[in-house]
C-alpha positions in Angstrom: 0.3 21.8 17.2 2.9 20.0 14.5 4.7 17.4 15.8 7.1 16.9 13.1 8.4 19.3 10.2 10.5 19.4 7.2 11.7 22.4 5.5 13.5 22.3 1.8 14.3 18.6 1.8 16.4 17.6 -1.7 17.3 14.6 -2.1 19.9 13.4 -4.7 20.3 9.4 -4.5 22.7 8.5 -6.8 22.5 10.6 -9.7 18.6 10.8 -9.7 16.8 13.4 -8.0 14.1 12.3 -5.4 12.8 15.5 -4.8 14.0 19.2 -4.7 13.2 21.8 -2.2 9.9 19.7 -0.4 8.5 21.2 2.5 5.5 19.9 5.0 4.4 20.1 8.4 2.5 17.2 10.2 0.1 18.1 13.2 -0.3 16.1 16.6 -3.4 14.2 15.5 -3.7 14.2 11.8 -4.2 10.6 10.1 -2.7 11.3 6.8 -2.7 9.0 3.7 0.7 9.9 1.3 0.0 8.5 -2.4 2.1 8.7 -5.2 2.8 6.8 -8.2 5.4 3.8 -7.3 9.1 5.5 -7.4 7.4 9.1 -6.6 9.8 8.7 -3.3 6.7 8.1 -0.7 9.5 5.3 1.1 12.4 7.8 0.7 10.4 10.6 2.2 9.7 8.2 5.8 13.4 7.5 5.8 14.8 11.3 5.9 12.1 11.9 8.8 13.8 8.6 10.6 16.8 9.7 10.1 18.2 6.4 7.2 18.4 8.8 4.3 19.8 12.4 4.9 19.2 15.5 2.5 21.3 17.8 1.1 22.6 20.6 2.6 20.0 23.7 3.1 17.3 21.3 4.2 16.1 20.0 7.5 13.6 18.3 9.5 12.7 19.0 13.1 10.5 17.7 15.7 8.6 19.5 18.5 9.8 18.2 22.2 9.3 15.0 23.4 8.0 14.0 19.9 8.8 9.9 19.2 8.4 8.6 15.9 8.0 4.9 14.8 7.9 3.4 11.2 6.7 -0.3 10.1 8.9 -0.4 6.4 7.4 -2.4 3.7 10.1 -5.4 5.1 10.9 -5.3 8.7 13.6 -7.1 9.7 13.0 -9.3 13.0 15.3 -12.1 14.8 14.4 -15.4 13.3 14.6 -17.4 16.1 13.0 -15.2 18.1 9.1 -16.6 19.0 6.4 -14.6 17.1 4.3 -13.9 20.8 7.5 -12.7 22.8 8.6 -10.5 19.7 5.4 -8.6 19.8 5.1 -8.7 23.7 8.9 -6.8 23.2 6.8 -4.0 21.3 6.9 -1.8 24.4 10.1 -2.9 26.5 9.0 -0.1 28.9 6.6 -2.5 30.4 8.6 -5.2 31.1 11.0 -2.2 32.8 8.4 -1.2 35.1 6.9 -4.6 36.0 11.0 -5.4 37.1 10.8 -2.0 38.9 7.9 -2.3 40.7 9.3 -6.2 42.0 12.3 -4.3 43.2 10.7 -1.5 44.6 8.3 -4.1 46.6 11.3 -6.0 47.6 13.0 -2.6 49.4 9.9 -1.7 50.8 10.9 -4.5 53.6 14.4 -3.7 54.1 14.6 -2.3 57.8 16.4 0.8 55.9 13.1 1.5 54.3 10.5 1.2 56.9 12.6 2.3 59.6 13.0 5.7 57.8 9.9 7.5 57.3 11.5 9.5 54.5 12.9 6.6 52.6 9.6 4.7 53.2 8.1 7.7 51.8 9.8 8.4 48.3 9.9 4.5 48.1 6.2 4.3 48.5 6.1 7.7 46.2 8.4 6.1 43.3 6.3 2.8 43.8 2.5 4.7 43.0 4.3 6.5 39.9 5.6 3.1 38.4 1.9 1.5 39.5 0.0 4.3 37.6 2.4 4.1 34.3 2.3 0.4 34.6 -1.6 0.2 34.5 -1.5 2.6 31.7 0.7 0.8 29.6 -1.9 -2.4 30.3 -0.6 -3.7 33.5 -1.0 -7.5 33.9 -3.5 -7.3 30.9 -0.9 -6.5 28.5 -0.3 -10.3 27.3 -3.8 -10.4 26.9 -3.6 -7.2 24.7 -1.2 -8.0 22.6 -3.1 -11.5 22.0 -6.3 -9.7 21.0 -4.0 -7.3 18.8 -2.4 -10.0 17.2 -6.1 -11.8 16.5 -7.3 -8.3 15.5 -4.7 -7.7 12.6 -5.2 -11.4 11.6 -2.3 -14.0 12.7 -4.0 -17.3 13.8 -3.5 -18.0 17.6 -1.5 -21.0 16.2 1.6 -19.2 14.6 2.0 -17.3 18.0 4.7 -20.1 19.6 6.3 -20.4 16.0 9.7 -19.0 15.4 10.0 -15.6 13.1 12.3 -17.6 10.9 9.6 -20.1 9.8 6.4 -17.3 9.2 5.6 -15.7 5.6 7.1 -11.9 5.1 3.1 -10.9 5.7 3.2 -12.7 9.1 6.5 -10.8 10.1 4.7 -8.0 8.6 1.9 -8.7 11.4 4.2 -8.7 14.1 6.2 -5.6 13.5 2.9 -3.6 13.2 1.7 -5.2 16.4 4.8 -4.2 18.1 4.7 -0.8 16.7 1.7 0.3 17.6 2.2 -0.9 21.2 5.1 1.4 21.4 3.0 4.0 21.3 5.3 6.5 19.4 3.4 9.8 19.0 4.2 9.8 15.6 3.2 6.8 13.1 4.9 5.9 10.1 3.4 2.9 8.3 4.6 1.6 4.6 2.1 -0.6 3.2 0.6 -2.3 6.5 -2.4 -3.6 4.8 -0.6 -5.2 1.9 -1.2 -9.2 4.0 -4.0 -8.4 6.0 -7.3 -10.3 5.4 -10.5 -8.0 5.3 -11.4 -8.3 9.0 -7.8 -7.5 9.6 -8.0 -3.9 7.2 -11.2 -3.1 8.6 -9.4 -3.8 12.6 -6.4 -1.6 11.5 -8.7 1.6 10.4 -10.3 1.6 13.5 -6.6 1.8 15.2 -5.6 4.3 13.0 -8.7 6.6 13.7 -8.7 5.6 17.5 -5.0 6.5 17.6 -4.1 8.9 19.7 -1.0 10.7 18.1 -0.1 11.3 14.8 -0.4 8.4 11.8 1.1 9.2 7.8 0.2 5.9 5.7 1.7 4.5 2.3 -1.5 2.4 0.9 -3.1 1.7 -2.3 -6.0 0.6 -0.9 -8.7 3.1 -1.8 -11.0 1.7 0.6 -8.5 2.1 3.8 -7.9 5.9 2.8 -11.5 6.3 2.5 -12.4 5.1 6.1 -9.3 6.0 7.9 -7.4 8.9 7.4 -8.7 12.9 6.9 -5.8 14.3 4.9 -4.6 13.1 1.5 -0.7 14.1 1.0 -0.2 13.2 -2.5 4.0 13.4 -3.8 4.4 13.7 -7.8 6.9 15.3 -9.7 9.2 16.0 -6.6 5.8 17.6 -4.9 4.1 17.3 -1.8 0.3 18.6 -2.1 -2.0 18.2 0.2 -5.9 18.1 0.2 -8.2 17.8 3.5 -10.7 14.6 3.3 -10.7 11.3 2.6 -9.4 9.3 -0.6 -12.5 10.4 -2.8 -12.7 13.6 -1.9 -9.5 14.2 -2.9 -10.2 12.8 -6.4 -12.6 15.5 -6.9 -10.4 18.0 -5.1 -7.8 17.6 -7.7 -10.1 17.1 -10.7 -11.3 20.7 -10.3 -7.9 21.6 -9.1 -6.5 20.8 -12.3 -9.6 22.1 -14.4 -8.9 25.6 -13.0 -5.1 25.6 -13.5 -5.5 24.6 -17.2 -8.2 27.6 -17.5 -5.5 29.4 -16.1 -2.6 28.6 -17.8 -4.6 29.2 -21.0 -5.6 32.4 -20.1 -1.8 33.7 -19.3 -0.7 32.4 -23.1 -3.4 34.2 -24.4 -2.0 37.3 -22.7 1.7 36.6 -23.3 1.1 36.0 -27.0 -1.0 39.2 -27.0 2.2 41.0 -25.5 4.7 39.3 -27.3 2.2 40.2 -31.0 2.4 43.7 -29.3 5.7 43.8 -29.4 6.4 42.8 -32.6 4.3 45.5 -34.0 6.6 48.2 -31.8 9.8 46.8 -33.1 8.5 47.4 -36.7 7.1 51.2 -35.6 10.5 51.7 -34.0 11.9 51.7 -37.4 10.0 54.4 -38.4 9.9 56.6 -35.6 12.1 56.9 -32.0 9.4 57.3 -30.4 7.8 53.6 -30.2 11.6 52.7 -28.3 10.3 53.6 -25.1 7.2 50.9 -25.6 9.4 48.3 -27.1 11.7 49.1 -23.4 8.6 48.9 -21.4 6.9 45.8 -23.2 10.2 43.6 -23.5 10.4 44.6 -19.2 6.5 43.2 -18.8 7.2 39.9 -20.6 10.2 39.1 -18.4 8.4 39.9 -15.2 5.9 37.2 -15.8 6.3 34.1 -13.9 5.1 31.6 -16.3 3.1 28.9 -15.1 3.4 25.5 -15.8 0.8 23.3 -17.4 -0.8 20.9 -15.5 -0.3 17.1 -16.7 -4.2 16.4 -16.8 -3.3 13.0 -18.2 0.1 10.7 -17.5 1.5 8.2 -18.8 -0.3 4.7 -17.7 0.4 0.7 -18.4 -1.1 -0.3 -21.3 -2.9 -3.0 -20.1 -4.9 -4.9 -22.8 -6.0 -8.7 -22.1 -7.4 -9.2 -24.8 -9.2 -13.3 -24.1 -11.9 -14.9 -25.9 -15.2 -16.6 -25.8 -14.3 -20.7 -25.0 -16.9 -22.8 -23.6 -19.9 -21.7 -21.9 -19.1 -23.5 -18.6 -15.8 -22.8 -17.7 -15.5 -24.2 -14.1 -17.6 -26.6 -11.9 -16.2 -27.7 -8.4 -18.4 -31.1 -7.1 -17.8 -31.8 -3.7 -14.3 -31.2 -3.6 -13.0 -31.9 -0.1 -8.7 -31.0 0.4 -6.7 -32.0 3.8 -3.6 -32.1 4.9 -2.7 -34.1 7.4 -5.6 -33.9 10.7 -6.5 -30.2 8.8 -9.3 -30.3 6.6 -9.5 -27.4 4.7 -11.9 -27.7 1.9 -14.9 -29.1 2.9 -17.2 -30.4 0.0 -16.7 -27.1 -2.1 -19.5 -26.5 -5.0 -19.1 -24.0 -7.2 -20.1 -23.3 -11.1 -18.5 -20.0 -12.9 -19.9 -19.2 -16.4 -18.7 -17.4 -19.6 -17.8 -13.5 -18.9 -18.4 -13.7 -15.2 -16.0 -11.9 -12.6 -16.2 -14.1 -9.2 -14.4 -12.5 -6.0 -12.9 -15.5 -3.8 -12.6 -14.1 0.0 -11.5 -15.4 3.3 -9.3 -15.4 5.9 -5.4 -15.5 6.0 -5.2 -19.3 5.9 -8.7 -19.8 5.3 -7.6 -22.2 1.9 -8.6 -19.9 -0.5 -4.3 -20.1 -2.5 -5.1 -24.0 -1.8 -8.9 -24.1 -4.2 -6.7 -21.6 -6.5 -4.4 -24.3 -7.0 -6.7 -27.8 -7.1 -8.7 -25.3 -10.1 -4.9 -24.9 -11.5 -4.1 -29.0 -11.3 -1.0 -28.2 -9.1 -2.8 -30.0 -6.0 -4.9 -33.0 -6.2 -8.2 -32.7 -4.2 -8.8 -35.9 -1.8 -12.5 -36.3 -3.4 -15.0 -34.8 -5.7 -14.3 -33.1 -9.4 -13.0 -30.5 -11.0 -14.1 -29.7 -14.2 -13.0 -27.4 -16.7 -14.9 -26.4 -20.0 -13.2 -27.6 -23.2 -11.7 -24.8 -24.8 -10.7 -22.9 -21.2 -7.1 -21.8 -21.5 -6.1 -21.0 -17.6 -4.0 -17.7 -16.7 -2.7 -17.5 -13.6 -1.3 -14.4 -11.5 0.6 -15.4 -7.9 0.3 -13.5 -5.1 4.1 -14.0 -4.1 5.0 -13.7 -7.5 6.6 -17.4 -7.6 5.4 -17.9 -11.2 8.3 -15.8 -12.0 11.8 -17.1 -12.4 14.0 -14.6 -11.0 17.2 -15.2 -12.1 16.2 -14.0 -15.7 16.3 -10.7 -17.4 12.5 -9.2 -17.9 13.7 -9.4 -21.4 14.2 -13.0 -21.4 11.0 -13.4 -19.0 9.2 -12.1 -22.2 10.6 -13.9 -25.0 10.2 -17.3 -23.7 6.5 -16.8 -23.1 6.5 -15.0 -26.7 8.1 -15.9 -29.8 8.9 -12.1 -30.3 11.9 -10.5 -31.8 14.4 -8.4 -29.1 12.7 -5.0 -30.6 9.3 -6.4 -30.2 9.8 -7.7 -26.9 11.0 -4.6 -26.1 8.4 -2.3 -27.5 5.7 -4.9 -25.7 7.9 -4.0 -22.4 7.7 -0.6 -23.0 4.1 -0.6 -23.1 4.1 -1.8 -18.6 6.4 1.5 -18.2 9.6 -0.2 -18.1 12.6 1.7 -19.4 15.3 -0.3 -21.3 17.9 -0.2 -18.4 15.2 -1.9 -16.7 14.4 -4.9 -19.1 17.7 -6.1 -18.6 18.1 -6.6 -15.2 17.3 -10.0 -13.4 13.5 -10.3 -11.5 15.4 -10.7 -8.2 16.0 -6.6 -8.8 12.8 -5.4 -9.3 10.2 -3.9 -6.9 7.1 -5.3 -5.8 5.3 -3.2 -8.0 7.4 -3.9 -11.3 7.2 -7.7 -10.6 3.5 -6.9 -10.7 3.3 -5.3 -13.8 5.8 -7.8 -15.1 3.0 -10.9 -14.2 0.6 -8.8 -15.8 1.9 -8.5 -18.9 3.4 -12.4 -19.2 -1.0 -12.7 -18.8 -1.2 -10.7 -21.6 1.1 -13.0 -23.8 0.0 -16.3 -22.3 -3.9 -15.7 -24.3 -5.5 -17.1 -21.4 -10.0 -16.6 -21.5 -10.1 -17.7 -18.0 -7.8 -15.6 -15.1 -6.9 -16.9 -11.7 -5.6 -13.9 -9.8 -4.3 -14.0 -6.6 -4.1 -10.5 -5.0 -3.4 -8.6 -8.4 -3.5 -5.2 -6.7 -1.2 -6.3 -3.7 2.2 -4.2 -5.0 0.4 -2.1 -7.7 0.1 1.8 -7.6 -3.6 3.2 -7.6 -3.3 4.6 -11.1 -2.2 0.7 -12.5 -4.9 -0.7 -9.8 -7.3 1.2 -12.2 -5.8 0.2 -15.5 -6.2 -3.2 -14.3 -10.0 -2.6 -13.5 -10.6 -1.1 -16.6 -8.5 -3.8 -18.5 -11.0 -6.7 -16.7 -14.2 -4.9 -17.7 -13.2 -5.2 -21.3 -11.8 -9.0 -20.8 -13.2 -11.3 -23.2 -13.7 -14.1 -20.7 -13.5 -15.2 -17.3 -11.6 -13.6 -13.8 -12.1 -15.7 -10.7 -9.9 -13.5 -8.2 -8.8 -13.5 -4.4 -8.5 -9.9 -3.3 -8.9 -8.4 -0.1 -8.8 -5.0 -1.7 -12.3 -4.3 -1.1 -12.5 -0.9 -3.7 -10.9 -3.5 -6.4 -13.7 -5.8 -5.5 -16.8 -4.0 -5.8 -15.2 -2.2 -9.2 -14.7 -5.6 -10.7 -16.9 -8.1 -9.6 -20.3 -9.2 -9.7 -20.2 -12.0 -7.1 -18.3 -13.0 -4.1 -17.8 -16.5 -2.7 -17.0 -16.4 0.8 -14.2 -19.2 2.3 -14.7 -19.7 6.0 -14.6 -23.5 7.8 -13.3 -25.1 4.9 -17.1 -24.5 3.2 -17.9 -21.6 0.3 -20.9 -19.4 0.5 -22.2 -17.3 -2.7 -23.4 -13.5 -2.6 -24.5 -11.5 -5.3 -22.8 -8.4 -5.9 -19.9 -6.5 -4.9 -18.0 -6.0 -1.4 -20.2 -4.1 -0.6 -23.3 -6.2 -1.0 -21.5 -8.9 0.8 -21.0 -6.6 4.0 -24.5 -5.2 3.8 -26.0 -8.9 3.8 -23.5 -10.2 6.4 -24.7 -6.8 8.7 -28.2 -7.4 8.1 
């Protein structure tokens, strides 16, 4: 059955096309990933089926009966002062509805106007079972309860539950607006970028809800890992297109790979045969000269050639950052932690951390949300001071740093500026550099504050590049970054002459990258060899 629709959508937003004459159907219970390069229009697409964006005439989009749709944007906006346990407990208002109906119906049921009159008694009692069985469906007086365990499940510690909106990070709003969206219960799902704060116990919780959901769910994630294990349809938007495979994130990589194989063998094939036609037809337009009777093939050959539909090529290669970090060798002991211990205040965070990273290794820092791992990232980076212990550094180690928040960035400058302060380079340098991180030259001059997510990503990335740094500290790298630049960035830190010691909860990123993961949990760290995936299959065994 399809719950929701859309039929020859164009959409024009400013004087840039979106997308032109996009159609695509959802059904009840498909869990469908939507991918796209960053500006493809993935956001724009959610906000004509919601209604905030509306296409141009000859387009529509229409929903089967009854169908209710809810979307989680990539910011939602909350009440600040509103507490962070009663703004997800408003998720469903319907409950708080019913639980005053049923105290009201309860209340008439011992009016003498009730249970004097068998028929009022009756529909009373009647209206009171039908609010009962909705009420216990919708959790009944377990639904605080649920939305506690929902809350723990996605990640937000039990101690930021009585804290105002106004004083949590945008991931912790992020939190709550997916908690109180998915106790809605909308039969549709719309969900921008839920995973972009969770920790990993958190991403692996919110797969299981999107299988286990029981209506509809269309995702906007990066994370390769998540579209693996959750969804079984791959909706991928590029060039204005909508195409969509059955399967899971890497299925659909081989789906297209031989998709694209056979309509280059294709197109081929149809040049061949129009430059056979249009050699033919040169030949007739020199016989016609000669004799009147070759006019009727030149007629009939000219009338073939404009009855093909030409095919367009397929872009088997497109345009990518040009991410090259270059580094060097530096000492052969780049970092050693001795019993570092970090509190602050009665909270002791780092508990007599050890830890030793060598020439050309990639180490994967994981932990919870508030776990301490941004906190060892900055005692390594001298902007904290630990309370005892050492941290040593190697001699030559020149340190590289990469924010998760971006807050390295000042963002009242142009990206132009940005790039010549970190640089000595000349305004056409800079902005060939610039041009090399996909940035147009509109684009270099704005200020930070303007820029995406994603572009402030690529930005950081390249101020790495100049800053000739043989030892990386990355928090989150992948967090705003589109899959095909997740990949250039992979690539880029298998060729890194140096050292990348990285916090990442993007578990794909992980066990492409590194070779060991040091674990963060109760202040202590704990060292596995491998990927992400070695760390889960020695934590399961």
């Amino acid at each position: 059955m399809i719950s929701l629709a859309l039929s020859h959508i164009t959409l024009i937003l400013g004087a840039r096309p979106i997308f032109r004459d996009l159609s695509w159907e959802i059904q009840h219970d498909q869990k469908i990933g939507l991918i796209g390069p960053n500006g493809a229009g993935k956001s724009s697409l959610f906000k004509i089926i919601t209604g905030e964006y509306t296409p141009e005439p000859g387009g529509g989009v229409t929903r089967a009966k009854g169908i209710t749709v809810g979307y989680l944007p990539q910011h939602p906006e909350l009440p600040p002062d509103q507490i962070a346990f009663a703004a997800a407990l408003a998720g469903n208002p319907r409950h708080a509805e019913l639980e005053a109906e049923l105290t009201r119906l309860e209340e008439s049921l011992g009016l003498p106007d009730v249970y004097n009159n068998p028929k009022s008694l009756a529909r009373a009692l009647d209206a009171q079972q039908r609010a009962l069985e909705e009420y216990e469906a919708l959790g009944g007086a377990q639904y605080p309860d649920q939305v506690r365990q929902l809350l723990r499940g996605l990640g937000l510690p039990e101690a930021d539950f009585a804290k105002p909106l106004g004083v949590l990070s945008g991931g912790q709003k992020k939190l709550i607006g997916l908690a109180r969206l998915l106790l809605s219960r909308p039969a549709l799902l719309l969900l921008d970028e839920p995973d972009n704060h969770l920790d990993l116990p958190g991403k692996v919780y919110l797969e299981k809800l999107i299988r286990e959901y029981s209506g509809a769910v269309v995702i906007i994630s990066h994370d390769r890992y998540l579209l693996d294990g959750a969804v079984g349809h791959i909706t991928e938007i590029e060039d204005g297109r909508l195409t969509t495979f059955k399967g899971d994130y890497s299925s659909y990589i081989l789906d297209k790979e031989e998709r694209l194989a056979r309509q280059e063998e294709l197109y081929q094939i149809q040049q061949r045969a129009i430059a056979r036609m249009q050699m033919a037809l040169k030949r007739y337009a020199l016989w016609v000269q000669v004799s009147d009777k070759f006019a009727s093939r030149v007629r009939a050959m000219e009338s073939r050639i404009q009855r093909v539909k030409e095919m367009d090529r397929p872009v088997l290669e497109r345009r990518r950052m040009d991410l090259d970090l270059g580094g060097w060798r530096g000492s052969n002991k780049v970092l050693e932690l001795q019993m570092v211990h970090k509190s602050f205040g009665e909270s002791q965070v780092i508990r007599g951390a050890n830890l030793l990273l060598r020439h050309g290794e990639r180490v994967g820092l994981i932990g919870a949300n508030g776990a301490g791992k941004s906190v060892l990232l900055r005692l390594i980076l001298g902007t904290e001071t630990p309370d005892r212990g050492e941290i040593l550094l190697g001699p030559s180690i020149r340190q590289g740093y990469y924010a998760q928040e971006h807050e390295t960035l000042d963002f009242n400058q142009t990206i132009l500026d940005a790039v010549r302060r970190a640089s000595p380079l000349s305004e056409s340098q800079a902005v060939a550099f610039l041009l090399r991180y996909l940035f147009t030259y509109p684009q270099m001059m704005q200020k930070i504050k303007e820029l995406s997510g994603g572009e402030r990503s690529r930005l950081q990335l390249a101020l790495l590049v100049l800053s000739d740094a043989n030892f990386l500290l990355l928090d989150e790298p992948t967090n705003n970054l589109d899959i095909a630049s997740a990949e250039v960035l992979e690539n880029s830190l298998a060729e890194f002459i140096g050292t990348v010691l990285v916090i990442s909860h993007d578990r794909y990123f992980l066990d492409r990258t590194v070779s060991r993961i040091v674990e963060l949990k109760g202040g202590r760290l704990t060292e596995y060899a491998g990927g992400y995936s070695d760390y889960l299959a020695a934590n399961q065994a």
